[in-house]
Every structure is written in C-alpha cells, then in structure tokens.
C-alpha positions as CSV (number, residue, x, y, z in Angstrom):
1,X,-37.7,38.6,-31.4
2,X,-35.2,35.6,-32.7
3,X,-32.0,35.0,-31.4
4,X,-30.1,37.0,-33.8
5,X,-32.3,40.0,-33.2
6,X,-31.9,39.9,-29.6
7,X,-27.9,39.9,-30.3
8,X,-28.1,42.9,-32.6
9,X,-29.9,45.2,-30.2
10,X,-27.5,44.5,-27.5
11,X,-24.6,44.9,-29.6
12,X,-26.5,48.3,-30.3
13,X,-27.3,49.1,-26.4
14,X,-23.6,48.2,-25.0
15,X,-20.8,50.6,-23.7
16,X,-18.7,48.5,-24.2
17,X,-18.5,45.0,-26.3
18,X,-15.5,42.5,-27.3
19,X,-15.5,39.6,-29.5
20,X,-14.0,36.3,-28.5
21,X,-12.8,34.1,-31.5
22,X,-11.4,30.5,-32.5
23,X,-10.7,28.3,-35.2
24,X,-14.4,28.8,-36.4
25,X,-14.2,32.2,-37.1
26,X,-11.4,31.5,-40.7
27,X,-13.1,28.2,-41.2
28,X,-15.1,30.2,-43.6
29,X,-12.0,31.5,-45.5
30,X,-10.9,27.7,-46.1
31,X,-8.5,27.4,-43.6
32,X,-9.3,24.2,-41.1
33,X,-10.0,23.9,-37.4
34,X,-8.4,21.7,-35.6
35,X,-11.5,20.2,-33.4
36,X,-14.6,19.8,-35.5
37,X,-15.0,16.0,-37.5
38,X,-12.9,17.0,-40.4
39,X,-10.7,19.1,-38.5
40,X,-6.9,18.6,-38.2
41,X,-6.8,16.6,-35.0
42,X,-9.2,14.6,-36.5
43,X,-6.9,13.4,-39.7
44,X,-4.3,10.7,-39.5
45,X,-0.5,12.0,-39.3
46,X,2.7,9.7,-37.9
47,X,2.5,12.1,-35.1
48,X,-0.1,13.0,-33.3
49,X,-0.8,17.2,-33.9
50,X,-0.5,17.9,-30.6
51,X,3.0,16.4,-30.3
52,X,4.0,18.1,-33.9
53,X,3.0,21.7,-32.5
54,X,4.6,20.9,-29.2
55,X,8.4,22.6,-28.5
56,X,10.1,19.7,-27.9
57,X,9.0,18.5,-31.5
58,X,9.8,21.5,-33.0
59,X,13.4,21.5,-31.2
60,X,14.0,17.9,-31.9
61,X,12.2,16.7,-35.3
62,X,12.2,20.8,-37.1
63,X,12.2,19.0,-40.5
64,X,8.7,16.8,-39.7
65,X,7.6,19.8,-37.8
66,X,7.9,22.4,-40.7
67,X,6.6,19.3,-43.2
68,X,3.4,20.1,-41.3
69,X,3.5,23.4,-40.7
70,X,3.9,24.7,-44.2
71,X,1.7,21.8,-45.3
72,X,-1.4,22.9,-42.9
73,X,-1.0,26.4,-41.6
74,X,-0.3,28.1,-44.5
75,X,-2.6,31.0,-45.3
76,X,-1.6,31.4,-49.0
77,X,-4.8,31.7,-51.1
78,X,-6.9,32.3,-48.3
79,X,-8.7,36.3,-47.3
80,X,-10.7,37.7,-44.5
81,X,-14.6,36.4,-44.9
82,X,-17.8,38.7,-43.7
83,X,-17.0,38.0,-39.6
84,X,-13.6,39.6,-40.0
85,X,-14.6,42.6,-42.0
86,X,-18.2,43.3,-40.1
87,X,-16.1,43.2,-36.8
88,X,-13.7,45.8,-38.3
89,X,-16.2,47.7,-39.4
90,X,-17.7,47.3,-35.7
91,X,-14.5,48.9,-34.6
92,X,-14.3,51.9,-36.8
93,X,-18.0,52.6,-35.6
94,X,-17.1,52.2,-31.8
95,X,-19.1,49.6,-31.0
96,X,-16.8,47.3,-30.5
97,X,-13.4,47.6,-28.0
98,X,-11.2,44.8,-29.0
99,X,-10.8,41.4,-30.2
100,X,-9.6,38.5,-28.4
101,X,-8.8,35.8,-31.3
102,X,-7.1,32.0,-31.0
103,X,-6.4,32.4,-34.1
104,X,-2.5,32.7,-36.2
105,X,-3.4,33.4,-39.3
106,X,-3.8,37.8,-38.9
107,X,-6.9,37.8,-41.2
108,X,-8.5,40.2,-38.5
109,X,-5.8,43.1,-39.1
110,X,-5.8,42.7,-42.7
111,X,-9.9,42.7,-42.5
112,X,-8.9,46.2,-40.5
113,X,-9.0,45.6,-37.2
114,X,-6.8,47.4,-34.9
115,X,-6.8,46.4,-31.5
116,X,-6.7,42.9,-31.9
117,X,-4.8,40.5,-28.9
118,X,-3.5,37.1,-30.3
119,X,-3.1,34.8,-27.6
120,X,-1.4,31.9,-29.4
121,X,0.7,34.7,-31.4
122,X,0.8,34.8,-35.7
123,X,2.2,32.8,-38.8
124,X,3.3,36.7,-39.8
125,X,6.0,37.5,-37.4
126,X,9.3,34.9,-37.6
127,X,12.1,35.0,-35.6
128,X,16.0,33.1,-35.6
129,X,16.1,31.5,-32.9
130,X,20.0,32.8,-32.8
131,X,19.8,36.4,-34.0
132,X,16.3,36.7,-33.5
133,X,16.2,38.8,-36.8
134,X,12.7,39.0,-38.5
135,X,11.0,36.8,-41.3
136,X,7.7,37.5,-42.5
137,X,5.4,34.7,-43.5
138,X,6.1,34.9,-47.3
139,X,9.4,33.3,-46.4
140,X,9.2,30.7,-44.6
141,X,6.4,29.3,-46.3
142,X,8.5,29.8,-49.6
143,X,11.4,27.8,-48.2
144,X,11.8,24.0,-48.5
145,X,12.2,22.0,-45.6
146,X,13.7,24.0,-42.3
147,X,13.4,28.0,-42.8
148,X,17.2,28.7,-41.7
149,X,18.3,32.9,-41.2
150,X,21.2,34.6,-43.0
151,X,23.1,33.4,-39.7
152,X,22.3,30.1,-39.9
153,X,20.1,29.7,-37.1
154,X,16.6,27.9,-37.6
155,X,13.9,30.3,-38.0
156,X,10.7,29.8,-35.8
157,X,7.3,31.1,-36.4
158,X,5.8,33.7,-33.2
159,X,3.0,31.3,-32.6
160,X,2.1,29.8,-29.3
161,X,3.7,25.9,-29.6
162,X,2.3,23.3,-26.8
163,X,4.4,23.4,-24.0
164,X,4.7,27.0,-24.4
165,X,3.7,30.0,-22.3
166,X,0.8,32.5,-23.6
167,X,2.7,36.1,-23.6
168,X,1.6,37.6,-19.9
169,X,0.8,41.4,-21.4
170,X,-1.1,39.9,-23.9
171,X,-3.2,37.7,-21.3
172,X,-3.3,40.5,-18.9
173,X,-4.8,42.9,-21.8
174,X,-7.0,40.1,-22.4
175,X,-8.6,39.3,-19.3
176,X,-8.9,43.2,-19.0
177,X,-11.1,43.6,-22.3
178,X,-13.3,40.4,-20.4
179,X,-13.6,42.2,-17.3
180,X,-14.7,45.2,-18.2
181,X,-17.2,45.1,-21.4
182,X,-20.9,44.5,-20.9
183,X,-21.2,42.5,-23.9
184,X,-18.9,39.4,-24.5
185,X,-19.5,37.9,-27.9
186,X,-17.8,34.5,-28.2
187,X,-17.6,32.6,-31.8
188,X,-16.4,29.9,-33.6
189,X,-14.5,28.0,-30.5
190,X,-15.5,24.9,-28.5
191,X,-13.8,26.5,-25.6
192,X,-11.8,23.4,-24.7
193,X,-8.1,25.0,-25.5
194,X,-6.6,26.6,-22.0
195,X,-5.8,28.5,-20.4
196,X,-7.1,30.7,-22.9
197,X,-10.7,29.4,-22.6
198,X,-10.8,30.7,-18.9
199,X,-10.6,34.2,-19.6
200,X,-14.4,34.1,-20.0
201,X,-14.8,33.2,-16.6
202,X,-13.6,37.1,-15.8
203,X,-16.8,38.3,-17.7
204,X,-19.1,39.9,-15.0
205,X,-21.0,42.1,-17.4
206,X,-24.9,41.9,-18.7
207,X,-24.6,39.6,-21.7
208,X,-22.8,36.9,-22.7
209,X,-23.0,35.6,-26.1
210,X,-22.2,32.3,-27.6
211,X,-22.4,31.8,-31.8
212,X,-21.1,28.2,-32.9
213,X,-22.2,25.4,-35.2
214,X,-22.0,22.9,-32.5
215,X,-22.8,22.6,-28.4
216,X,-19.9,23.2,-26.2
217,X,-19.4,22.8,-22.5
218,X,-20.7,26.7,-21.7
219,X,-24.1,26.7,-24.0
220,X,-26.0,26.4,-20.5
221,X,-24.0,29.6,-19.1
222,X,-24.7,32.0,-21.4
223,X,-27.2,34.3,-21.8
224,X,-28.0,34.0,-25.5
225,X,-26.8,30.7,-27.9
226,X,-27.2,31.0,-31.5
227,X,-26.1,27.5,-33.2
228,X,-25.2,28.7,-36.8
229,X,-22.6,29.8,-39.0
230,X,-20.8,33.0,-38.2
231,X,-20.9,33.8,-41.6
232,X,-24.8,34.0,-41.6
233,X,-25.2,35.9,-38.2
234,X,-22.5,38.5,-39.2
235,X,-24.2,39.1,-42.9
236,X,-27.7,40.0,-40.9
237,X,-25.3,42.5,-38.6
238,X,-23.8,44.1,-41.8
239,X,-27.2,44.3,-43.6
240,X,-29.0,46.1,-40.1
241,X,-25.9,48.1,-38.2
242,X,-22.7,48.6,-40.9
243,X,-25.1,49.7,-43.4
C-alpha cells in the first residue's frame, strides 16, 4: 500500500477528521507563499515583509503598507484549485469536521466549505478603523493608495497583522477541532508561523498526517509524510472517495 493509499483509507475509517492548511494549500491557484525560495519573504522590498505586515507599519507608513498589500495579497484573478473543492466536497459527505486554514484569501468558503476557522482572519471583511463600517475586498483593492471610509477614517483589512493577537474564540474552536478528531491532516505549511503552528501539539488522536513539497521540523512526528503537491494527492482522493 503507498503513502497516499494508506491516507485514503484512514480518511475513510475516521469519526472524525480535520484538515490543517497554510500558504501551500492556494499556491496552486497562483497566489504566493511567503516561505518557500520564491516566496514573498524571499523577494527584496525596502522593508522587510515582516515589518510591512506588522501594526506599527500599518499605523505609521499606511501608504507603503497598502503599496504592498494590494500589490501582493490581492486575490483578483485567482479561484479555488482541486484541494479546496475535494475538501468541500469531504464536508458535504461528512467525512470531514472542519478546516483550520493560515490562510486570507477565503478560497475554502467559495470552494464550499462551511465550517472553516481562519486564524490570521480574511482579505474579505474590512473595517474603519473609526466607524468600523464594513468594506468588502472589491474595494479596497479598487482604491489607490490608502482605502479611506465615507467617514474619513482609514480602512483596515480583518487579517491578523504581526504584533497582533489571533481572535481567542477562533483559537479556542481551533484547538477544539485538534483535540478531538482522530485524523489530523496537515498541508501546505512548514509549520514555523506561531502560535498557530502549536495547535497540533493538542492532537492526541490515531493519525497524524503531514502532505508538503518540502521537510519541515515535524516530518519525524507524524505518522504518515507524503512529500508532493497537494494538488496531486487531493486529485487521487477525488478520483477514489468524491466520485
């Protein structure tokens, strides 16, 4: 039995299974990551990323922080690929509880997922920082320069800046979902962003699953690695369970 095999008969024996997603997992829409070799902390900017996606930045430069925002985390263009619809599809079948995703850019709800927990928030919801009236993403990424409300205030995207705080419902949710499935299916991160890469430490169940392109720091404590493209191991889980 190969690796993928082994994955697809656990996905079929478990009670309860949740999928654990990064940057990897829209890679294959054509949106980058941010830590692979031609990801975006790996391209030269006057700032570094980290300091552009930080609060302070965005409070003190919002002109060079939106230059970059717009410029790189806009989604326009872009659609759900096969891991964002198969895992929908998981969900409408019951085989799979929830998704946990690092991810801003909402392709799982629009692939059809429902019960989907963003730790670092979404591109779609926008807030005035004054009024705190709502934007959608259309917007802001239609505006030029600073996105500024009917009030005047600056609008800011709901996503997770550095220096921020994850929401504490959403992490408790989270950590939930970890705790209690028997199947934890972890893709297209190089668990190295906290705190949310220590929710998996709250997995106590029967199989844990890691699918990325390249080694990360937990290949040797999980029970099952499969180095290749989400895209591939997702189209062999459409083709034997979503059929």
């Amino acid at each position: 039995m190969n690796e993928v095999d082994t994955l697809l008969s656990w996905i079929k024996e478990s009670n309860k299974t949740v999928f654990f997603g990064g940057a990897g997992v829209s890679t294959e829409s054509g949106l980058k990551d941010f830590r692979s070799k031609d990801g975006l902390y790996n391209q030269q900017y006057d700032y570094p990323p980290e300091e552009i996606l930080s609060h302070h930045f965005f409070v003190k430069e919002p002109e060079k922080f939106y230059k970059f925002y717009t410029d790189k985390l806009n989604t326009n263009g872009c659609k759900p690929n096969i891991t964002h619809i198969v895992l929908a599809e998981l969900e409408k079948m019951g085989m799979l509880s929830s998704v946990i995703t690092q991810n801003i850019d909402g392709f799982h709800q629009e692939a059809g997922s429902s019960h989907v927990l963003e730790l670092h928030g979404s591109i779609l919801r926008n807030h005035c920082v004054s009024c705190h009236k709502f934007y959608d993403a259309s917007y802001v990424f239609s505006q030029k320069g600073v996105p500024h409300c009917d009030c005047g205030g600056i609008i800011k995207p709901d996503v997770v800046l550095y220096e921020e705080s994850l929401d504490s419902n959403v992490m408790r949710e989270a950590i939930h979902e970890i705790s209690t499935c028997d199947l934890l299916i972890i893709g297209g991160t190089s668990l190295s962003v906290y705190p949310a890469a220590s929710f998996i430490q709250y997995f106590h169940g029967g199989h844990m699953v890691l699918i990325n392109r390249d080694h990360t720091p937990y290949d040797q404590t999980c029970d099952l690695v499969i180095h290749d493209s989400l895209g591939n191991v997702f189209q062999k889980i459409k083709k034997e369970i979503c059929k």
